[in-house]
N, C-alpha and C positions, 0 to 999 in steps of 0.2 A: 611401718607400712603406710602408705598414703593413700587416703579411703577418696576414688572418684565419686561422680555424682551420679555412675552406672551401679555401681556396689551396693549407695544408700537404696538409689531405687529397687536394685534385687532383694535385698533385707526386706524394705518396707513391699514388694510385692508378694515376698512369701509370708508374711506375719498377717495380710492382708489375706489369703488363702488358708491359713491357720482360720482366723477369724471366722469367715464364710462356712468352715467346717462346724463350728461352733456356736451359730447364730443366736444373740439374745433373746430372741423370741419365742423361741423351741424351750419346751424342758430342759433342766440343766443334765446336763453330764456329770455323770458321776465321778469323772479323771481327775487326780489330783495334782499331774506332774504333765508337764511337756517335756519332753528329751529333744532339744536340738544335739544332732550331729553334726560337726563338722569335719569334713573328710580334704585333710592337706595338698593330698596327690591331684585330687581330682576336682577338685574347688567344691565340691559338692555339701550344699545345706539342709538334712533333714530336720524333718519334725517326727515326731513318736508320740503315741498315748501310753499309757502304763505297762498296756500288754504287750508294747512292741509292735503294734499297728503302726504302718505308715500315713500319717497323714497328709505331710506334703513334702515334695523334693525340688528341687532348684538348684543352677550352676551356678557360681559368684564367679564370676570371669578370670576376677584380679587374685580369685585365691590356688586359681590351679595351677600345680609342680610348685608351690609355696614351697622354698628350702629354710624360711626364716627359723631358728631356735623356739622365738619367745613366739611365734605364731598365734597360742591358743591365748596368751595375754592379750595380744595385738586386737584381735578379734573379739574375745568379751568385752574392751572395753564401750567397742564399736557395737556390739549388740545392744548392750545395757542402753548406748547411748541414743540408741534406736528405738527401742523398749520402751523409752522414758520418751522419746517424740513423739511416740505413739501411743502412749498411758489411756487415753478414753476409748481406742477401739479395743487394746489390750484386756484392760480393765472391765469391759462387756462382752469378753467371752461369755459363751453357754455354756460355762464349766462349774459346779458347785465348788464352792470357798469353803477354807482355802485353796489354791493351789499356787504353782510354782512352776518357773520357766528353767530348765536346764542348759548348761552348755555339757555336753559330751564329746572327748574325741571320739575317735573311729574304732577302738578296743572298747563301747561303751563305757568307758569310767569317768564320772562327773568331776571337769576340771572346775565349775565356778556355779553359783545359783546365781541368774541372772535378774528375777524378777520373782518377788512373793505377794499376793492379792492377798487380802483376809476382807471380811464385809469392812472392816471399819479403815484397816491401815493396809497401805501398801508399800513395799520394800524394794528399793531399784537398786541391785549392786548390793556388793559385800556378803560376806557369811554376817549370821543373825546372831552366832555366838562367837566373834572374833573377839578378844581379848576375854573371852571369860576366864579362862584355865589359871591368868595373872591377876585378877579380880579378885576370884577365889582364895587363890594362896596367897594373897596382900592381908583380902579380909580375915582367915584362919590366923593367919598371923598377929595380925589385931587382935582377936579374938581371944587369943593363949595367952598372951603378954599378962 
């Protein structure tokens, strides 16, 4: 998929709205996730808090009647890569740490963690325990010998 310069801008106006929702100057919030949805048919980009509050909603022009397979791939990489342009407004939500940005399709099931805060470290992209499970059984391995 080829990301125009209206797409970045819808991203960065709803993360921008995320934001505004959550101002650093207020008490923090006690939320520890965002659930972005995104919805194929419709192009449509939610936000979510924990309880399933909507926070903010938006149309991505170029994602509506999306027939592509790898779609929700397509798109995480373009959020992360968004995420990560956007790190110092991100990073000043009024959410207490840590928390963590979600990608969800539209059946709510989390395809990808986009973004993880902690006071100290911040995490853009990837699972946090990718290649453990091979880590593990190399070291046990080790371990027996």
């Amino acid at each position: 998929m080829k990301t125009s310069e209206l797409t970045t801008q819808q991203i960065q106006r709803a993360i921008n709205k995320i934001a505004q929702k959550f101002p650093s100057d207020t008490d923090t919030s006690l939320i520890t996730d965002i659930h972005l949805r995104a919805i194929q048919e419709s192009g449509e980009l939610l936000a979510f808090d924990d309880d399933d509050n909507e926070i903010n909603r938006c149309v991505i022009e170029e994602w509506i009647d999306n027939k592509d397979e790898d779609f929700y791939q397509q798109i995480t990489s373009l959020l992360r890569a968004e995420l990560r342009n956007m790190q110092e407004v991100v990073d000043n939500f009024g959410i207490l740490k840590p928390y963590s940005i979600v990608l969800e399709n539209d059946d709510k099931e989390t395809i990808a963690e986009l973004y993880l805060a902690d006071d100290e470290t911040v995490i853009i992209g990837g699972d946090l325990m990718e290649g453990l499970d091979q880590e593990l059984d190399s070291f046990l391995n080790d371990l027996l010998k």
